[in-house]
C-alpha positions in Angstrom: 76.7 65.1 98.1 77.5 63.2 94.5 80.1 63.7 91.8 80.9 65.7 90.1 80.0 68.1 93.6 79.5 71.0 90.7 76.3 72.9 89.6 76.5 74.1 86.4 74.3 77.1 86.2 74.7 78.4 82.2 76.8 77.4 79.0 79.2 80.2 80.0 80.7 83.3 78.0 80.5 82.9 74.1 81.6 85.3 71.8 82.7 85.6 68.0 84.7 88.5 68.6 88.8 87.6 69.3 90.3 88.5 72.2 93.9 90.8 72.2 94.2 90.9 76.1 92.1 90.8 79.4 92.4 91.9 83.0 90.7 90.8 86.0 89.5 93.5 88.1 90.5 93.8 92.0 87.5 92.3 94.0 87.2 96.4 95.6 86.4 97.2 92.8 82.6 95.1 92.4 79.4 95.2 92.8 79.1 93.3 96.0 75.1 93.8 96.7 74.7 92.5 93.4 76.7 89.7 94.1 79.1 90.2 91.5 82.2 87.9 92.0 84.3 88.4 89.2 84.4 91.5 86.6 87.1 90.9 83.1 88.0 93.4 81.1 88.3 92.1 77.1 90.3 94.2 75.2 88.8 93.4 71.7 90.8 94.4 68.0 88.2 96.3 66.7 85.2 97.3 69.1 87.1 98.4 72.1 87.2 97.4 76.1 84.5 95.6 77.0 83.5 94.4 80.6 82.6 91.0 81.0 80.6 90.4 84.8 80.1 87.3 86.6 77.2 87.0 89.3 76.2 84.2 91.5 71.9 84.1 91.6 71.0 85.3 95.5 67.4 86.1 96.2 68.4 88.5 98.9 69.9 92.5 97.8 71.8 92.2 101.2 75.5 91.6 101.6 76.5 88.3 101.2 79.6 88.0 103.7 80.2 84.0 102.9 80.8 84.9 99.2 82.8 88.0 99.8 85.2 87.5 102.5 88.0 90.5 103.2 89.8 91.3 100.4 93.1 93.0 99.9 93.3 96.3 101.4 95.0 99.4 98.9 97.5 100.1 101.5 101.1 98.3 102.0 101.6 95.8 105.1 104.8 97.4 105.4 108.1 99.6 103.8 110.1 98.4 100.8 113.5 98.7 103.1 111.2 96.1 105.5 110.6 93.9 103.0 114.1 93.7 101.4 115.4 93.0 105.0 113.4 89.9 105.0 110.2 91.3 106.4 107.1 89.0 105.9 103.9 90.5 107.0 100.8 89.0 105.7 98.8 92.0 103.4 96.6 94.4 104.9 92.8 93.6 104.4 89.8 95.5 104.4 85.8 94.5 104.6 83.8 94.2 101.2 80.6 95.2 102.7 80.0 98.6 101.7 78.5 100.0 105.3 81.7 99.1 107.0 85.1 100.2 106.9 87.4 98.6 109.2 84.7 98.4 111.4 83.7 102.2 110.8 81.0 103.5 108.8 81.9 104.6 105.3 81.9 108.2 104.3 80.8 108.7 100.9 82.9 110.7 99.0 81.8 113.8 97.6 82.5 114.8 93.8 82.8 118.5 92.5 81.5 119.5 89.1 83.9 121.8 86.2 81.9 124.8 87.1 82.6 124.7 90.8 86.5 123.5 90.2 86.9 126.5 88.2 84.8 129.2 90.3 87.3 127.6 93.2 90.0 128.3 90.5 89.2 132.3 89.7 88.9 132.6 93.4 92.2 131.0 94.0 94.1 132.8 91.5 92.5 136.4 92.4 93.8 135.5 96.2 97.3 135.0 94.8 97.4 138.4 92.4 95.5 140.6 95.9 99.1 138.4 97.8 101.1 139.4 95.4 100.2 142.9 95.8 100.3 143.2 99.1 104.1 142.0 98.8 105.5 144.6 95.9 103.9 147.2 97.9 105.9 146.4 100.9 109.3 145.6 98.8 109.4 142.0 99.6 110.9 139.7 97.1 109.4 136.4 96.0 109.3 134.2 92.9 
């Protein structure tokens, strides 16, 4: 209710190490139930990428909808030919809370190891030598 209407809640991000570059990260792509708000990559001369994150304190592990409000969406609100003829949609956003997805429930995706990729591979590729086969026997042509 006072100046300066700011609580200062550490000293901030020290380092000795110079910085080449950094890049802020799309608010998708954070932590949300632990209230990350802000992740930087530092790009450093010697020692690499590193990832700087920035969390606001919360005693709750639930999702904090005041501090993450919809965000950007990774889909366009419309064509490039729409937006060169003047088009001016506002973007397409989508939810931060992690159990909803436009208003759905989020399907988590599934991720397949080398060995299975490549089983799926041999399989594949003995499919297309049995095809190929098949066609020579019966004189059709293919490249």
């Amino acid at each position: 209710d006072k100046t300066p209407y700011l609580h200062k809640l550490n000293d901030g991000y020290r380092t000795t190490k110079p910085t080449k570059g950094i890049c802020l990260l799309p608010k998708r792509g954070l932590n949300v139930m632990k209230h990350e708000t802000a992740r930087l990559l530092k790009l450093t001369n010697n020692s690499g990428v590193h990832p700087l994150s920035f969390y606001v304190p919360r005693k709750s592990d639930a999702f904090q909808d005041d501090i993450f409000p919809d965000c950007a969406a990774p889909s366009h609100a419309h064509s490039g030919d729409q937006w060169f003829s003047g088009s001016s949609k506002n973007p397409v956003t989508m939810p931060l809370n992690p159990a909803l997805s436009g208003g759905k429930a989020v399907k988590k995706k599934s991720f397949k190891t080398v060995s299975s990729l490549s089983k799926e591979l041999d399989e594949a590729n003995k499919r297309i030598q049995y095809l190929e086969t098949k066609l020579t026997a019966n004189n059709i042509a293919f490249d």
